[in-house]
N, C-alpha and C positions, 0 to 999 in steps of 0.2 A: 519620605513620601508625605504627601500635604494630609493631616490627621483628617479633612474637610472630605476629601475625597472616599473615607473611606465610612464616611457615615453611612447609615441604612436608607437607602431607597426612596424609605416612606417621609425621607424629607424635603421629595422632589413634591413642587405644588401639580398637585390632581395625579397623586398615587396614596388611593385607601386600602385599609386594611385587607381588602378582597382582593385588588387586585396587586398587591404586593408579595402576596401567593402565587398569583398567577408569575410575576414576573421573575418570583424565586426556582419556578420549574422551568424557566429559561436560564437558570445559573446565573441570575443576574442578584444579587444582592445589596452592593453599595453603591452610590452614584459614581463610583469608577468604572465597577463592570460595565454599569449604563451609557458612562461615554463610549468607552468601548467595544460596544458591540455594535459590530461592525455589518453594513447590509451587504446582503450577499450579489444582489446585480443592483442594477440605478435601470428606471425607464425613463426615458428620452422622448422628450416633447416636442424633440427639434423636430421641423419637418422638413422634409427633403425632398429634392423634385420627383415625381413618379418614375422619371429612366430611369433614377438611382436606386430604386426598390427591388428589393429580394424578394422571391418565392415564400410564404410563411412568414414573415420577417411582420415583427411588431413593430408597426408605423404611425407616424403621424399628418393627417393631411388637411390642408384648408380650403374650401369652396364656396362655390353658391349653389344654393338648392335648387334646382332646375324642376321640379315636380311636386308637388301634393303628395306627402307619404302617405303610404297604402297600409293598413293595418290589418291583419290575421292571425284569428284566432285557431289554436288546437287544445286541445284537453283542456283540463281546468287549469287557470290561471296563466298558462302559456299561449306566448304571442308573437308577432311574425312582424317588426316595422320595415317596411322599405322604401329609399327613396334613391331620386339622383342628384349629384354634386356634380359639379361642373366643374372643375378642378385644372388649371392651363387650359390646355386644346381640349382637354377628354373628359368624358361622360363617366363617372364612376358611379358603379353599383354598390350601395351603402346596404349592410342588411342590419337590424338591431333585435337580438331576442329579450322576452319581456320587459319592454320598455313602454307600454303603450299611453304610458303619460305623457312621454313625448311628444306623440302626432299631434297633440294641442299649440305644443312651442314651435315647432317648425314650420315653415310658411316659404312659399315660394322667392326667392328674391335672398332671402338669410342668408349671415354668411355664417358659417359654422366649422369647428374644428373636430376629426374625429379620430379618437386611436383606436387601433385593432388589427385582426391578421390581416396580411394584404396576399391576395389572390390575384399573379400576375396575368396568369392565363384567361383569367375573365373577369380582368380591371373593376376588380370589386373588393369590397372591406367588410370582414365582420367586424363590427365594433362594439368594443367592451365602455367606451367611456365617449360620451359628445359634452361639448362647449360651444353655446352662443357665441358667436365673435372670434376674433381674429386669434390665432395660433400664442401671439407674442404676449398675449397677459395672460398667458400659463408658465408657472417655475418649469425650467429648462429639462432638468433634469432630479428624479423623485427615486429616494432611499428604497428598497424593497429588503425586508427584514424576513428572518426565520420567525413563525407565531407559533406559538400554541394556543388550545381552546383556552378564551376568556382574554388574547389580547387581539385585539386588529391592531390592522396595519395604522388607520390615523391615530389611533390613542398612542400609539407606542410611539408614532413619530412625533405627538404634541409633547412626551414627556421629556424625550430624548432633545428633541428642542429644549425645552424649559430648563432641564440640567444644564445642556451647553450654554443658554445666557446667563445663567446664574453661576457657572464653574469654568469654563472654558480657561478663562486668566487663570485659575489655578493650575492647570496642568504643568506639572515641573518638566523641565527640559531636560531629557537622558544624554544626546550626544554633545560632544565638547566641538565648541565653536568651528578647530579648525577643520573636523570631519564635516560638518556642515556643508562648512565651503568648500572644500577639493570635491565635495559630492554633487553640490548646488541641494540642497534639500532644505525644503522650507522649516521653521520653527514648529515645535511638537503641537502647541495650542493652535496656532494657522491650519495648520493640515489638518487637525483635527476635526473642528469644522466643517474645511471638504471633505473628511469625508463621509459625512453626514448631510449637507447640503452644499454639494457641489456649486460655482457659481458658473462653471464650464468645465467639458474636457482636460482640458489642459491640466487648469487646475487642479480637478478631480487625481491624473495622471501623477503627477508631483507627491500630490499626497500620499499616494497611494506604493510610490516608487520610495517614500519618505517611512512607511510603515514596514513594508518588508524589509528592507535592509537592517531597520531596528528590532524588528523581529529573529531576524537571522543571525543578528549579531549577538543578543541576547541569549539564543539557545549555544552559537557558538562559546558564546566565553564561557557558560556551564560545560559544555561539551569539556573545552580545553583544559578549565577549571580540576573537572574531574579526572582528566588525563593527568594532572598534573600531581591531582591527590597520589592516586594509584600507583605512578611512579615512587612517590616519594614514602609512603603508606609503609611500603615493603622495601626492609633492608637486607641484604643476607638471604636472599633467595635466588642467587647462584644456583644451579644443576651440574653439576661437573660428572658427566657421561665418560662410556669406555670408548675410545674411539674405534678400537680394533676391532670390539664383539659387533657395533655399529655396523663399520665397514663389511665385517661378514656377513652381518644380517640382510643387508641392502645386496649384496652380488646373489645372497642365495635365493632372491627374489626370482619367478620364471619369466620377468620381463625387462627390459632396460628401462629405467627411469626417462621420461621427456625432459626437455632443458627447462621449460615451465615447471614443472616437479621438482626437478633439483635446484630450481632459483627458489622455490617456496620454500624447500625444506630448510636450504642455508638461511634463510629470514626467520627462522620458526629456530632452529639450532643457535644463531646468533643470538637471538631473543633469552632463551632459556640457560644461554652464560653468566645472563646481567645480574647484578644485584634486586632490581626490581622485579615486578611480577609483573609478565607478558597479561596481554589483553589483545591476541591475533585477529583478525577476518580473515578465514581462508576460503577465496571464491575459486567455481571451477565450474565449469558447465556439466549437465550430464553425464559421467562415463569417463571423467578428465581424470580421474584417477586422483581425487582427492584422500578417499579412503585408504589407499595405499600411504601416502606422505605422514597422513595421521598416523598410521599406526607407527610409522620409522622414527614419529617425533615420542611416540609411548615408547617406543622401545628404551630411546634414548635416556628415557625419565628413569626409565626401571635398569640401565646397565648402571647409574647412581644412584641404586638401595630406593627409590622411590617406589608410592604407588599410582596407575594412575586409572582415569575411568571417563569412560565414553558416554554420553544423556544420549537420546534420540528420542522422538515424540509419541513413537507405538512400539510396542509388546511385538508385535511381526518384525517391526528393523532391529528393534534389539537382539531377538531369536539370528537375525539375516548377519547380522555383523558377529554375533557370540562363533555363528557357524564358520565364515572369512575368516576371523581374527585366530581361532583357535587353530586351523588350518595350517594359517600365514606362519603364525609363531613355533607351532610344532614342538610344543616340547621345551622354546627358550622362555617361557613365562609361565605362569600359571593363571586362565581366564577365567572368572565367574559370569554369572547371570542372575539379575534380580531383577525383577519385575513382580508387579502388583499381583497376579497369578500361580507363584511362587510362595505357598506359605506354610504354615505348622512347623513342623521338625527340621525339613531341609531349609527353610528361610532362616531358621535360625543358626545351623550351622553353616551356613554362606554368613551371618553379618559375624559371627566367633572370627571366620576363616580371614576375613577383612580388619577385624580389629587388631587379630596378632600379627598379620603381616605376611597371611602363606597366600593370600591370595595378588597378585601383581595387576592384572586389570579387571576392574569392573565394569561389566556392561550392562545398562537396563534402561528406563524411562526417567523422570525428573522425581522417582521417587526416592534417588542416589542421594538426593540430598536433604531428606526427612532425620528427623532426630534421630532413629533409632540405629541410622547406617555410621558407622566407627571406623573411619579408617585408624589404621597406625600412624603410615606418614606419607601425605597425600600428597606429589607434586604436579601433577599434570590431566589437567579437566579439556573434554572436546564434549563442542555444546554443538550436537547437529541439528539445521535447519528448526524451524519453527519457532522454537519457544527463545525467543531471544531472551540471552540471561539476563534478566532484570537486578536494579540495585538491593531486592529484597534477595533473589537468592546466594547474589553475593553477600551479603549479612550473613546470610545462613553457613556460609562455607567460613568466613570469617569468626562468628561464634565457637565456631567448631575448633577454632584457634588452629585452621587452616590459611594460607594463602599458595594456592597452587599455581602453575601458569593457567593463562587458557585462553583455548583456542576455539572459534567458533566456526561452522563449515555451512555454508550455502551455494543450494544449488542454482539461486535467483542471477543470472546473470544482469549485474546491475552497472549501469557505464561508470568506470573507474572516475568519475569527477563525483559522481551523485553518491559509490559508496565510502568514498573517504569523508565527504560530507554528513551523509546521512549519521555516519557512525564517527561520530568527531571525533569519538573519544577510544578510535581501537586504531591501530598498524592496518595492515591491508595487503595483502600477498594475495596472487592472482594468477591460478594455474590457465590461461589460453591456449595450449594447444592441445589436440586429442594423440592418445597412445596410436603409433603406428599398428597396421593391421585391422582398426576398428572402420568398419565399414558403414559410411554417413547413409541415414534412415534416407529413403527415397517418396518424396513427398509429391502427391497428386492433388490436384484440385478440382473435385468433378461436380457437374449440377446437378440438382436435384434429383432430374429424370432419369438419372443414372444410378438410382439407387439397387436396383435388382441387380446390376452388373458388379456391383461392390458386394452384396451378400454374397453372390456366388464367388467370386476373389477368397469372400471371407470363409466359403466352403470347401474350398481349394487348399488351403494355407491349412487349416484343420486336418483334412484327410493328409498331408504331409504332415501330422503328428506335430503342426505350429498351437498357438493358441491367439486371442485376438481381444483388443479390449473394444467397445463401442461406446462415447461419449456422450455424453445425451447433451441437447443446447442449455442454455444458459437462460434463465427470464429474470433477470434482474429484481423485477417488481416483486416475487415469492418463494419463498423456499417452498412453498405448499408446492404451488405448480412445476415446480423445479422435479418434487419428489414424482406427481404425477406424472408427469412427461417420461420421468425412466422408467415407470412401472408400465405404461402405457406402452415403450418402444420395445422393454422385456417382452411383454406377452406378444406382443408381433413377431418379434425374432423367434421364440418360443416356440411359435404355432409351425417358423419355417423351415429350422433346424433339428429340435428335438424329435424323438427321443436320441435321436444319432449322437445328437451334438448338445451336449448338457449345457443349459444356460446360467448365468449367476447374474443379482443384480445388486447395487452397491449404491446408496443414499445415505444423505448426511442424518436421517432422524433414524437409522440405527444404533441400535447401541451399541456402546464400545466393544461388546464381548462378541455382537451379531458382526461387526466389520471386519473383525479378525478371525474370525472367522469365514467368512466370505473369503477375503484376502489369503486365507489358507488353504480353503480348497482352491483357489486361482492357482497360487503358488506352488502348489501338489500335483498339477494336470489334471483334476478330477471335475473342476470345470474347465469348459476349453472357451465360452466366450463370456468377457463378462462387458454387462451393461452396467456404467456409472454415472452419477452427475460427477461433477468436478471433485469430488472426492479421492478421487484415487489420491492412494497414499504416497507422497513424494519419498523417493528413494526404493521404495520396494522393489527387490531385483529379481523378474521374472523372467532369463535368459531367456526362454523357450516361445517367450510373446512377438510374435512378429511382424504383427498388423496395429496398426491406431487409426478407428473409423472415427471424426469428429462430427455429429451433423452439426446444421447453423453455426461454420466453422468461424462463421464472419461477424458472429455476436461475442469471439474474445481478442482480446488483444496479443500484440506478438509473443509478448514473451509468455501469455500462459498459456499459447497454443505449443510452442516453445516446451514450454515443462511438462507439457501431456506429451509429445511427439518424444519424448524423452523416455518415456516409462518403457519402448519396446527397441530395440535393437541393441538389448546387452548381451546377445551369445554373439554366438558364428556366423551364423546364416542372416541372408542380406532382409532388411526392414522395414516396412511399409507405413508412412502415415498416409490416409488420405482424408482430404477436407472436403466434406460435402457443405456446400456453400450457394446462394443463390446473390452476391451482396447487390445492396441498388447501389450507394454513391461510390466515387472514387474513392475515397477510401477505404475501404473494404476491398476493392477489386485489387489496389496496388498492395495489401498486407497479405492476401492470397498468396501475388507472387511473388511478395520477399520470401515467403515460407518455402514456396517451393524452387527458390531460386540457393537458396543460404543454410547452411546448420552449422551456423556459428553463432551461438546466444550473444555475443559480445556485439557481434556486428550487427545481430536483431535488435538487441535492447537499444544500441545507439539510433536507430531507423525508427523503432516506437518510440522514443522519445520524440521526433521529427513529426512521426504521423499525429502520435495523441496529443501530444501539447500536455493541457495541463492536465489529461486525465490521468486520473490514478494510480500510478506508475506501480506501486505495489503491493496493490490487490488489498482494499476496503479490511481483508479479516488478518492482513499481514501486523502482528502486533509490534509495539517495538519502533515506530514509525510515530516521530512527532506530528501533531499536529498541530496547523499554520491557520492563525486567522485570514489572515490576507497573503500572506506568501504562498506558492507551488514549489514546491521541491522541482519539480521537473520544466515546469515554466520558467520558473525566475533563478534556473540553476547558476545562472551568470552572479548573479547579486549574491547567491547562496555562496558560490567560490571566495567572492570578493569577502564576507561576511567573516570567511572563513577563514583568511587570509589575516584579514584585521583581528581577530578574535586572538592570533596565535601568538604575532606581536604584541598585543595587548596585554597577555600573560607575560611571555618571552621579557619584556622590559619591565614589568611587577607595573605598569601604567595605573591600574584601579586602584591601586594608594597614593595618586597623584590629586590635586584638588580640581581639575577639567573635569577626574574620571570620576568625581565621587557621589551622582545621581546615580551615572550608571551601574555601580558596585551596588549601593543599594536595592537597587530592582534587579540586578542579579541573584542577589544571598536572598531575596524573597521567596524562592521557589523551594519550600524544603523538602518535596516526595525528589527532585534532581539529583540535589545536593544534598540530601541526608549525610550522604559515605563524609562528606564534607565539612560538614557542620556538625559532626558530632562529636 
């Protein structure tokens, strides 16, 4: 890497000492972060003829002033300019707020350029920005950056400029000529450039199709990289199981395994012969019977003298599974529980029971893996949902002069391209079909005005001894208002149902000990409805819930409408989501009816990828999930494959100790929170 690159900032001409601060709380420190940072949209100065304009749409347009702007005032210092442009055939109504220095420049006859929202339905513009003259001695298309207070937008573009004429030729080239070309992608210092100051579309486009791939391909070869460690890391980590106690354990099961189940579990069993240490993803939708597969893969651990132990994100599912698992096993194992509420005398003789080897599975939170827990001889870790295990708490297992297999369980139905992707560096077995006899949640989609008729449903379902959970919407902008909205929809329901019908309500700014609380009387029947924000706790298995009321069903997307509609129809009796929704565009109206057309997460998640594009595919507080300067996982999943693709032969032929490969090997071994396991 060029040493020039990585000097500090403040050697960019017109960055002082103040504002060098400032740009250090942008994460920007040396004049490579600074080329690098990348603007999050470009505004476009092209202008386009009026048929071509969109509703709201930030435009640009060229005219002649047909009128004497008109100026009014309100309150203090606010003002009202108006005029008309004459723009092809049509009379556009221009509005401009406090600009009133303007009406001095403007004059009947001018021709003037001016950006802002364009209002189709009554051929008018508010404008944020005018130009004397003609459209074309304006730059085409203009950088918009992330700020914080103390930078604007033109300082940051004159500095960002200044770096690039002063540095741009230094930028070292990562990919080797011939991917260049099979790809067509421009040179790293060319692109770089645009994409900063676009000199067109196109260009821009190139650049841009030039950056994710190099991006993609860089998280890939870490990905692979570490795949490759972790293989090789662990020799003699064989599991050699009883087949026959196996076999019994699996028939004396009360249900038939699905052909999905038994393809998982020989992937999961195959895994745990190797010499190496597994590193699994086991996906299954809702109810797929993943928890069953896990426990057949513990067993198998523990009929070879191992021991093994289950994580999960709350004290309630550890309690929910200690209960299943003890049940399941009957006698052929012996199950503990530990959890953070677990302490004095009996905690300590649970970690005694674990150290000399009387206890066979452990079940509790991620506090399994704190210093003080001892196993004897540890072979087999299941990481459910949430807390994707990070490279730190494999250290932690590893110190412990452990390497166990392990297998991690999510209920996120994520389309099989994105999760091999996403998780470069684990296998990927994939339970899709549901256990015969489970009877698919029955989902409605009702307006707004029909709320009284859902309460009643929801007092129906009750007096048959049901229980029923009720969602509360989603407001993006606050968790404040997120909280208020459920306390607000509590006390309505509150007022309509109790004392009959006991209410509970369930927010993220309770505390740990208040949600599991709440979660437990749910779980208990002692309340029968409860109101949540999005909190509900994934996997908590409340057979007896049989209703999921969602309002403003049309502010989530499929799949986390998907993973709420999940939380009720685990007994017997037939299950109800219903979606109160009012959506305005199509799309909202068409994710309505996926829901209520499908309860298959697989073939939902593949549909929301279609509808959202590049939105967020896995939920803003999903950790664990890289993030992409310029790339979408879920937009640019095409590039992501390809990425991934290249990344494997790359490894596969040792290629980064080749002399094409050796920029890129460099800016790979850069990253050392990655590649710790790696580099060390």
């Amino acid at each position: 890497m060029n040493h020039v690159l990585r000097q500090p900032i403040n050697e960019i001409k017109g960055v002082g000492a103040k504002f060098e601060e400032h740009l250090n709380e942008l994460g920007l420190y040396t004049i490579e972060d600074l080329l690098f940072y990348f603007p999050f949209r470009y505004d476009s100065y092209e202008t386009k003829p009026l048929t071509e304009l969109a509703q709201d749409e930030k435009a640009t347009i060229e005219g002649q002033v047909a009128s004497e702007p008109v100026l009014s005032f309100f309150g203090r210092k606010k003002s009202r300019l108006t005029f008309t442009l004459q723009v092809e055939q049509f009379a556009v109504k221009v509005v401009m707020f406090n600009r009133a220095f303007a009406k001095k420049q403007l004059n009947a006859g001018d021709t003037v350029t001016v950006t802002g929202k364009w209002d189709q339905r009554r051929l008018q513009i508010t404008a944020s920005q005018f130009k004397k003259g003609e459209a074309k001695s304006q730059e085409p298309i203009q950088p918009v950056y992330t700020l914080k207070e103390g930078v604007t937008l033109n300082r940051l573009r004159k500095v960002i400029k200044a770096a690039l004429d002063e540095h741009a030729d230094e930028i070292p080239e990562l990919l080797p000529d011939e991917m260049k070309l099979s790809y067509k992608l421009p040179e790293r210092p060319r692109a770089l450039v645009q994409m900063h100051y676009p000199e067109s579309r196109v260009l821009l486009k190139h650049a841009k199709r030039r950056f994710i791939y190099e991006e993609f391909l860089l998280f890939q070869l870490k990905m692979q990289l570490l795949r490759k460690h972790h293989r090789e890391s662990t020799t003699g980590n064989a599991q050699d199981y009883d087949n026959d106690r196996l076999t019994e354990f699996v028939q004396s099961m009360p249900f038939e395994l699905t052909g999905a189940q038994k393809r998982s579990l020989t992937e999961i069993l195959k895994d745990m012969k190797q010499p190496h240490r597994m590193n699994r993803l086991l996906q299954g939708d809702v109810g797929s019977g993943k928890t069953a597969v896990a426990a057949i893969a513990l067993y198998a651990s523990i009929t070879g003298g191992k021991q093994g132990s289950l994580m999960v994100p709350t004290e309630i599912l550890a309690e929910q599974h200690y209960q299943s698992l003890s049940t399941m096993f009957d006698g052929r194992a012996t199950v503990a529980l530990l959890t953070g509420s677990i302490k004095g005398k009996k905690r300590k003789e649970i970690l005694a029971a674990v150290e000399n080897g009387e206890v066979d599975i452990l079940i509790g939170t991620h506090a399994l893996i704190q210093d003080e827990v001892l196993f004897q001889d540890l072979g087999f870790v299941i990481v459910d949902e949430q807390h994707r295990f990070g490279v730190q708490q494999r250290r932690a297992l590893r110190d412990k002069g452990l390497h166990p297999d392990v297998l991690f369980m999510t209920a996120t139905p994520i389309p099989r391209t994105l999760a091999i992707t996403a998780f470069g560096d684990m296998d990927v077995s994939v339970i899709d079909e549901m256990p015969a006899g489970r009877k698919p949640v029955e989902t409605y989609w009702v307006k707004g005005e029909m709320t009284n008729r859902v309460l009643s449903f929801i007092q129906k379902e009750v007096q048959a001894g049901h229980q029923a959970y009720v969602i509360c919407p989603l407001i993006e902008e606050s968790d404040k208002l997120d909280i208020q909205n459920a306390v607000d929809l509590y006390h309505q329901l509150a007022s309509v149902f109790e004392p009959d019908v006991p209410v509970g309500l369930m927010h993220g700014r309770l505390h740990n000990d208040e949600k599991e609380e709440v979660m437990q009387q749910f779980a208990e029947n002692k309340t029968k409805v409860l109101v949540s924000t999005t909190v509900v706790e994934v996997g908590v298995n409340v057979p007896n819930a049989t209703v999921m009321v969602i309002y403003d069903a049309e502010r989530f997307g499929l799949s986390q409408l998907h993973q709420l509609r999940g939380r009720v129809g685990r007994g017997d009796d037939q299950a109800y989501c219903i979606l109160l929704a009012d959506p305005k565009g199509d799309v909202g109206k068409e994710r309505m009816r996926i829901m209520t057309e499908t309860t298959d997460g697989f073939e939902l998640s593949e549909q929301d990828l279609k509808l959202r594009g590049p939105g967020d595919f896995f939920g803003k507080k999903q950790s664990g999930m890289p993030e992409f300067k310029v790339g979408d996982m879920v937009h640019d999943y095409r590039a992501l494959e390809t990425a991934r693709k290249d990344a494997a032969e790359i490894i596969m032929d040792n290629s980064l100790e080749t002399e094409p490969y050796k920029a890129l090997k460099q800016e790979v071994y850069k990253d050392k929170s990655l590649l710790g396991d790696v580099l060390d």
